[in-house]
FIDREN-911802 format. One record per residue: residue in one letter; x negated, z, y negated of N, C-alpha, C in turn. Coordinates in steps of 0.1 Angstrom, whole numbers, plus 5000, padded with zeros to 4 digits. Layout:
AXZYXZYXZY...
//
This chain:
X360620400746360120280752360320160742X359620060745359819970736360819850735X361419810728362419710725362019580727X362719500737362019350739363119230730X362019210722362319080715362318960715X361918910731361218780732361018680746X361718660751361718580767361018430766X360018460773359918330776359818250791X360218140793361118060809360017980811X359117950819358717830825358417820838X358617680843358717640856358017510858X356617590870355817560875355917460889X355317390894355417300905354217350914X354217420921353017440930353317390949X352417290949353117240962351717320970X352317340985351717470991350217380999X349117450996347917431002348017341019X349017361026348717361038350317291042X350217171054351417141052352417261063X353317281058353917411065355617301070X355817351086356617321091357017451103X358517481102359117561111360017541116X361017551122361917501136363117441128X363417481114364517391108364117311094X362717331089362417261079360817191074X361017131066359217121058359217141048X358117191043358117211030357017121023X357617101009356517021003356317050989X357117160986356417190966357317350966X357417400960357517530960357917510939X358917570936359217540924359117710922X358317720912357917870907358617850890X359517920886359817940874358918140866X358518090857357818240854358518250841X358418400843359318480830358118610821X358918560812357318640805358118770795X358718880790358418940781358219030772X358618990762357619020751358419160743X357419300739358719400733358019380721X358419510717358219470695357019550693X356219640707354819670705353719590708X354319440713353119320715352819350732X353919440737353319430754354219320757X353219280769353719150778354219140792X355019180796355519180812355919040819X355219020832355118910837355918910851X357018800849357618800867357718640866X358718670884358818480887359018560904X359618410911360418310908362018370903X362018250899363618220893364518090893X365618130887366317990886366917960876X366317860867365917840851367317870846X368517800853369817790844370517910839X370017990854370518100852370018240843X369318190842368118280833368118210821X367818080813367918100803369418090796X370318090800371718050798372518200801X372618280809373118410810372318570813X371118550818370518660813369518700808X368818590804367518640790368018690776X369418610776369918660759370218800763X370718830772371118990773369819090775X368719060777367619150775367419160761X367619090747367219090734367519250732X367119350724367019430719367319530729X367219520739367319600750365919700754X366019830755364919890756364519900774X363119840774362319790783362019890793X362020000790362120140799363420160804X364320140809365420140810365220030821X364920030835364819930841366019910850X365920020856367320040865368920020858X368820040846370220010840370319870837X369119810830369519640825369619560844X368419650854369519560866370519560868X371119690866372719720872373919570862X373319580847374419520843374019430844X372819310845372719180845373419130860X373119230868373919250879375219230883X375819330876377519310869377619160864X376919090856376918980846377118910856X376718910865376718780877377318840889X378418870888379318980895379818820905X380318750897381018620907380318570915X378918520912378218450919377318520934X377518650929376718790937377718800951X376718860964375618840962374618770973X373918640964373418540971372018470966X370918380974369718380968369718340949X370718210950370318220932370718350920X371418430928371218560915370118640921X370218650931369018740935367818690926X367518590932366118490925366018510908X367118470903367018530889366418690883X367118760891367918890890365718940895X365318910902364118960905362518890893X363118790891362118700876362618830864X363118900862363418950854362919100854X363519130866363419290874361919300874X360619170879359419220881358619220869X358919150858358319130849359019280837X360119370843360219480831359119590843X358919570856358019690862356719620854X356519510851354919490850354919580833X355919590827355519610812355219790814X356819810824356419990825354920010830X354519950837353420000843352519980832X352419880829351319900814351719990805X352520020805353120130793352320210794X352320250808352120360817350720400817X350020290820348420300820348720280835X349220230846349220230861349720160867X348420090880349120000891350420020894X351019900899352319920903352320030917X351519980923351220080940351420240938X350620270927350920400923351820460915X352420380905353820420898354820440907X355020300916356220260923356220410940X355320450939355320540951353520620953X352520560955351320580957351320630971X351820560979351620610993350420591004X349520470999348520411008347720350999X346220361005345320280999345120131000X345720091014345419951017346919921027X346919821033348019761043347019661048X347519661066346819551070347519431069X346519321068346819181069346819121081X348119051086348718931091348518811089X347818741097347918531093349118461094X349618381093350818311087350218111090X349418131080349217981077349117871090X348217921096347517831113348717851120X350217921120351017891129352117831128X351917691117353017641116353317581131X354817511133355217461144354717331150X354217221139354017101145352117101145X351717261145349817221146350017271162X349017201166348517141181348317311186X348417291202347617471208346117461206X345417391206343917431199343717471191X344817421174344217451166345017611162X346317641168346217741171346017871174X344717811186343717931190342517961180X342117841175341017851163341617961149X342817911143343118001133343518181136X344118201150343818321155342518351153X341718311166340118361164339618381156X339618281138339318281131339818431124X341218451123341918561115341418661123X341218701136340718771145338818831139X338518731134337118751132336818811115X337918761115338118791095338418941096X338319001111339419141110340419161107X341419081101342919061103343419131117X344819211113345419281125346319171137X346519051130347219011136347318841134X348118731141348918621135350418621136X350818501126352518491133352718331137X353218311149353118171151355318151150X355118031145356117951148356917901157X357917991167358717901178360017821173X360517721182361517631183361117501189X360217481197360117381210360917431222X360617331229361317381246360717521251X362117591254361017771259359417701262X359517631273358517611280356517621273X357317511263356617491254356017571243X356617691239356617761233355717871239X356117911253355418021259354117951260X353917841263352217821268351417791255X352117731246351417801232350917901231X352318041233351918161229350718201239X351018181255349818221263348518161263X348218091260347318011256346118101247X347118141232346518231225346218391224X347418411230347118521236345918541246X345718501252344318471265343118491255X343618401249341918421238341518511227X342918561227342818721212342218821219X342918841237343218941239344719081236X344619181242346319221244346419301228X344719351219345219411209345119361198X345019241198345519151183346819131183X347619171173349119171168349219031169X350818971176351118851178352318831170X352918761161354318761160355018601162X356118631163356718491163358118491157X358118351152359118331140360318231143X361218191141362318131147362918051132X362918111124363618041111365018041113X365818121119367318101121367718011127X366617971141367317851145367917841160X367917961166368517991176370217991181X370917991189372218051189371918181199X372718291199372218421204371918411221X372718301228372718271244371018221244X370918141235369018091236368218231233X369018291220367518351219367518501225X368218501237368318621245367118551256X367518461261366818351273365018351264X365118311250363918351251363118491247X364118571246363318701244363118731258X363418691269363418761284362118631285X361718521280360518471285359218481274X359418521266358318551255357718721258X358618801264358718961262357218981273X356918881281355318951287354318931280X354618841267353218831259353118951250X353619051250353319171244353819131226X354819091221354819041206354819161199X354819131186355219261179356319221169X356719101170358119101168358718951172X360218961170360918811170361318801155X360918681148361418761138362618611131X363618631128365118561120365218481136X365618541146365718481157366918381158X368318421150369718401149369718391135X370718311127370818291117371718461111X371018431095370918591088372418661088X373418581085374918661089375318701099X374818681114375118661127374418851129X375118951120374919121126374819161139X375819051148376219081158375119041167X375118961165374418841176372418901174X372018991163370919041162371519181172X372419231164372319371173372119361186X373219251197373019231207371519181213X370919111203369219111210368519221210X368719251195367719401196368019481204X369119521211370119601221368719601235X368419471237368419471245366419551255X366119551238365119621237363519521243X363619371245362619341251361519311240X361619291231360919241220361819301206X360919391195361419411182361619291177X362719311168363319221166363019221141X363019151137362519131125363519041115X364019091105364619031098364319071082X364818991075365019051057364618911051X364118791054363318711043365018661035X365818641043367118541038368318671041X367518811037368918911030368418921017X369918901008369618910994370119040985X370719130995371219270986371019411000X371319510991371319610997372119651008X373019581009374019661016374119551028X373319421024373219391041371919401052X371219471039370419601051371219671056X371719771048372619881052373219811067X374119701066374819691077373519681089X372619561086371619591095370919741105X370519811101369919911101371419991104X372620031097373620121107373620081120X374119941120374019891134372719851145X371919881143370519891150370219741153X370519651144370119511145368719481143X367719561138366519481134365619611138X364119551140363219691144362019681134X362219591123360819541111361919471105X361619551089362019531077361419451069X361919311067361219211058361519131049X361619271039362619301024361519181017X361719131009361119011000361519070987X360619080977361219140965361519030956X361318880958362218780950363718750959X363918780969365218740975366518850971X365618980972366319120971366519130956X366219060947366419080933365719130926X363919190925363019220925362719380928X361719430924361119580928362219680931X362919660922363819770922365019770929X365619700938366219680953365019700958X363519670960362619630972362619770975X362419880967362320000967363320060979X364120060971365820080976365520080993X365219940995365619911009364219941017X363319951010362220011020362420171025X362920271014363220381015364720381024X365520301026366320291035365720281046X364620141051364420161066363420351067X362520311056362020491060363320591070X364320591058365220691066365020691083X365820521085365520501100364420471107X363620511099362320521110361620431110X362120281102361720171104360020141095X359620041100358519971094359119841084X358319851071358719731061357419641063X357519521065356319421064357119331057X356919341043357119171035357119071036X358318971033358018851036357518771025X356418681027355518641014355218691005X355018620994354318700983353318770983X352318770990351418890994351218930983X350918820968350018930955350819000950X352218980950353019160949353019240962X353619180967353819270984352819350983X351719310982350519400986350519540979X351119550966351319700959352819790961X353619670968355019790968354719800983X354219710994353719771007352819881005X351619890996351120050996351920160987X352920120985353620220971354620320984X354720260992355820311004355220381017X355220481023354820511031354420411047X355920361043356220261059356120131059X354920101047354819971048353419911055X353819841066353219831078352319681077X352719571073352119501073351819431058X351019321053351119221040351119101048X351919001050351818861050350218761048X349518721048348818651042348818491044X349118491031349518331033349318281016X348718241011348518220999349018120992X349518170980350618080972350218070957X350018160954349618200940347918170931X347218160942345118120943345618030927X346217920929345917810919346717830906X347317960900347418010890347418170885X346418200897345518350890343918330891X343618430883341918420881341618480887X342318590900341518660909342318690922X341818640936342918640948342718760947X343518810957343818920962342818980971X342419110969340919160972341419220989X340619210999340919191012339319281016X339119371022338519431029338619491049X338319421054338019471071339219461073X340019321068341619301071342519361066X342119431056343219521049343319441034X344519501035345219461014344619541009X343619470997343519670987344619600974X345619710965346219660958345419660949X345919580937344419600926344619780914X343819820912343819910904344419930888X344419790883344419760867346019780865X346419860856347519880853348819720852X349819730856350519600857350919580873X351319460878351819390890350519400895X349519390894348119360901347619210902X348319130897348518980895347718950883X346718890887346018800869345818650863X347018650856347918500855346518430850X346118270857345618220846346718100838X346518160829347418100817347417980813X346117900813345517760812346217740820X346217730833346817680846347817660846X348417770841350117800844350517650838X350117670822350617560812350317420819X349017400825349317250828350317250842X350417290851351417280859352717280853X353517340844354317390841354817220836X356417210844357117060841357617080828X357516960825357316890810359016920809X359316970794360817020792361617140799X360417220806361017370811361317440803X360117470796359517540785360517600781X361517760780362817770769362117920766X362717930750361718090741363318090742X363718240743365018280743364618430735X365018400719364818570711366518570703X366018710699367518750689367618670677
//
């Protein structure tokens, strides 16, 4: 394999199309750092997000003359390298800008999609809406972005709870009335529950038929999930704010979650995402990713149990080609690599003035 000579760091500003609010926050810019590198046969591997300090300051110098095929070992020790700080989102976040951009090189090595290197289990995954259910849009609008995702052929939406139960349910009934019982419903909580609430509202949400609750309880609280999921009224969905393996593991021993939603920038990229999808396999579980659909979309078909793609677009305004979508389904792209096609113009003018770091031997 080939020897990488060449890192390069930049960090992009992309603030999100649509204003997005959920039961504990708003968002208003989304800071994308991209990692680029480069081996001594002129191939180019591409990842992101990250967190600049920690990447250009403790582990870009340690990829220098490191051979590029070797993916699993440079994670384990960059891994090690940040043994103190491990394990939490800023190594993770690093640790995955790094991890996705040495899969994008193998796969070019390779001559092959990531979908089919990383497993080749499916041709497509269906798509989920996201966007129309933030928490502060009105019940009209809603029912329009359902209908609409409904009409696009999409399997499903996710809406946003943390109003009064009350409030909450007549939202959800409302749209539910107008999908009907076989459009997938989900709903989301953002960790903003304490477990006495979000038992009270799993017993008033559970006749809308959901197909999941998903970060109902904040992400440490093992307990306080097991006890909902326990109780069987509604599956229950976690993974966006776990950042290692082993607190899946705890998850899934103890029957806390019923939808796995492994994130391959939280988990430290592909190679945990792997890991922990083939963990819920064992248990039987379904993996639906959280964000990122223009990767998700090829380690959700690389896996047998990967059940849903997110759709929610993040990436449109620095690639040359969205993500190709047929009768509601993901197709991943065919072209050897991440399936992602950077545009590079773009990158550079977004990209904040003084990010910019070349880190070689």
């Amino acid at each position: 394999m080939a020897v990488i000579e060449r890192v390069d760091l930049l960090m992009l500003d992309l603030p999100p199309k649509v204003v997005r609010t959920d039961a504990i926050q708003s968002f208003v810019s989304q800071e994308t750092p991209i990692v680029r590198i480069t081996t001594d046969d002129g191939a180019v591997g591409t990842g992101g997000p990250a967190v600049m300090a920690l990447l250009a300051h403790t582990l870009a110098p340690r990829l220098i003359g490191r051979d590029a095929g070797m993916v699993e070992q440079i994670w384990r020790d960059l891994y090690f390298a940040t043994h103190a700080t491990t394990v939490g989102a800023i190594t993770s976040l690093a640790l995955a800008a790094i991890d996705t951009a040495l899969w994008d090189l193998r796969c070019r090595h390779a001559g092959q999609p990531l979908h089919q290197l990383a497993g080749g289990a499916q041709a497509s995954v269906p798509l989920y809406t996201t966007e129309g259910g933030w928490l502060h849009i009105a019940q009209e609008a809603l029912i329009e972005d359902a209908l609409h995702a409904q009409a696009a052929c999409l399997g499903g939406a996710k809406i946003k709870v943390g109003r009064p139960i009350a409030e909450d349910v007549a939202r959800l009934e409302a749209v539910r009335a107008e999908v009907g019982p076989d459009f997938a419903l989900m709903v989301d909580a953002n960790q903003a529950f304490t477990v006495d609430d979000a038992l009270r509202r799993a017993v008033a949400y559970a006749p809308l038929g959901l197909a999941w609750f998903e970060e109902p309880l904040p992400a440490d609280d093992v307990a306080g999930h097991c006890a909902l999921a326990q109780t069987g009224r509604i599956p229950v969905a976690v993974g966006e704010s776990l950042y290692g393996l082993a607190h899946f593991r705890d998850y899934l021993a103890r029957g806390a979650c019923h939808v796995v939603q492994v994130d391959a920038a939280r988990i430290g990229g592909i190679t945990p995402w792997l890991k922990v999808a083939h963990l819920a396999e064992a248990f039987n579980l379904p993996v639906a990713p959280h964000f990122l659909m223009e990767l998700h979309v090829a380690l959700a078909a690389a896996v047998p149990n990967g059940r849903w793609v997110e759709h929610i677009p993040q990436l449109d305004a620095i690639t040359t080609q969205a993500m190709r979508i047929e009768a509601g389904r993901a197709i991943p792209n065919p072209a050897p690599g991440l399936g992602i096609d950077w545009d590079w113009e773009r990158i550079r003018s977004l990209t904040v003035p003084g990010s910019a770091t070349i880190v070689t031997g």
